[in-house]
VOGU-3710 file (C-alpha; in Angstrom, 3 decimals, decimal comma):
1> xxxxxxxxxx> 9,083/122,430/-26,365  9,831/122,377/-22,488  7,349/121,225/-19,918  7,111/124,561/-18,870  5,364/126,234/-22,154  2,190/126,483/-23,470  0,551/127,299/-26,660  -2,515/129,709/-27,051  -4,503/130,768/-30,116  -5,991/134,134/-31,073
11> xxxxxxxxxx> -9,096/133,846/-33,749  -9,797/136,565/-36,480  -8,012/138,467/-38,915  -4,759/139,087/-38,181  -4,756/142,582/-36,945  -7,541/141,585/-34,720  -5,602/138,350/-33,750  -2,740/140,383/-33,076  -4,575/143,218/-31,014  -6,292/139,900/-29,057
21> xxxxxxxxxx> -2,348/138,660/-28,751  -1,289/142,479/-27,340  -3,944/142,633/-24,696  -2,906/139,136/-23,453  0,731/140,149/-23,295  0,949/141,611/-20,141  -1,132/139,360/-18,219  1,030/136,476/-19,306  4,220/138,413/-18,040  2,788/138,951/-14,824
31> xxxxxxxxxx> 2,165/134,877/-15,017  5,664/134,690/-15,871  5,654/133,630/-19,488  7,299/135,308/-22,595  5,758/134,805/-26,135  8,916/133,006/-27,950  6,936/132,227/-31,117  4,487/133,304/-33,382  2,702/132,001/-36,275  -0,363/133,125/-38,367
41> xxxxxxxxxx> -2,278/130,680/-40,213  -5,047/131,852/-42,903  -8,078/130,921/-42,806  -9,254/128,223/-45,402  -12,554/126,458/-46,125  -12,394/123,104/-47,569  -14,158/121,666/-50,447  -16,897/120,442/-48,613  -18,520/124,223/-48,922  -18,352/123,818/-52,788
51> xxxxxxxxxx> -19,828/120,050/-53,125  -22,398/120,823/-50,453  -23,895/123,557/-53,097  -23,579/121,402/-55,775  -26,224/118,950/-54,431  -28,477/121,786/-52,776  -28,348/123,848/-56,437  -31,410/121,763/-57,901  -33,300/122,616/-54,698  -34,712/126,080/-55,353
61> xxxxxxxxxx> -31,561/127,368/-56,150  -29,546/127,242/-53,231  -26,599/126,121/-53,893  -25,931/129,009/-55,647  -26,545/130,982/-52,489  -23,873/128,724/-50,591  -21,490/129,477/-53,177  -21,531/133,129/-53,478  -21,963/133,088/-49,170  -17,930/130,652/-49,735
71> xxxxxxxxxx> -16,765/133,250/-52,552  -17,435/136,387/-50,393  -17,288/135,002/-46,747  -13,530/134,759/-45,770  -13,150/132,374/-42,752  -10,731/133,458/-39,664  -7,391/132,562/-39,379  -5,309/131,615/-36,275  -2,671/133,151/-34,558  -0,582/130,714/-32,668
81> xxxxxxxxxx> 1,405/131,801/-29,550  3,795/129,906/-27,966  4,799/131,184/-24,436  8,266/129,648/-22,408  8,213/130,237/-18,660  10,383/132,921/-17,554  13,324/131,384/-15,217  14,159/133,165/-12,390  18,193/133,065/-12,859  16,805/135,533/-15,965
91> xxxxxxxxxx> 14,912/138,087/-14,460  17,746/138,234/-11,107  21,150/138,714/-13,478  22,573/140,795/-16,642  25,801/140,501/-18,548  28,532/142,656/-18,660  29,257/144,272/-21,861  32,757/144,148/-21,316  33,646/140,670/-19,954  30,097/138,735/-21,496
101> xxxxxxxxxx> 30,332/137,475/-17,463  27,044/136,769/-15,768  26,442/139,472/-12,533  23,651/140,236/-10,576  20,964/142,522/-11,613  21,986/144,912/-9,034  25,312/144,860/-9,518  26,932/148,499/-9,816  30,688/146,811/-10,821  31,625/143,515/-12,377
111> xxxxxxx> 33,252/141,659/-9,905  35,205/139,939/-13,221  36,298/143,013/-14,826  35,647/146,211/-12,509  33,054/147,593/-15,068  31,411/150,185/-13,881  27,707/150,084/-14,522
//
């Protein structure tokens, strides 16, 4: 990873990760980053949950309660975003599809090949 990316995480299912991730989108671009990488992670809830209810179920019952609250309750996953600065020499150039040569954005002809654009 370069200095000039950064990682950002979007909470919740994943469509509602993903719609979080798609309103972000174009505020990053106007920052100048690109999303290069994406990676959703499922939620998971540790044992703790299940041993935690084992000691509560002799008091009134409860543990029982946290149990069926862990069975039913599915915790949020994460949807991790990496974003890569945009450089500059990208945004200003294009290749040619006939030579593969680097030209300016603006370029009507390939100064390579005289393409015509």
């Amino acid at each position: 990873m370069s200095s000039e990316a950064k990682v950002k995480v979007y909470t919740g299912t994943m469509s509602v990760a993903t719609n979080r991730f798609q309103n972000a989108k174009s505020k990053n671009l106007e920052l100048g980053y690109i999303a290069t990488e994406q990676n959703y992670e499922e939620g998971s809830r540790g044992g703790a949950i299940f041993i935690i209810g084992l000691f509560l179920l002799p008091v009134f019952g409860i543990g029982l309660f946290v149990w069926i609250y862990a069975l039913l309750v599915k915790p949020e996953g994460r949807l991790i975003v990496t974003y890569e600065k945009i450089k500059s020499s990208d945004i200003d150039t294009k290749e040619c599809p006939k030579c593969a040569e680097i030209i300016k954005l603006k370029a009507k002809i390939c100064r390579f090949c005289d393409y015509k654009f």
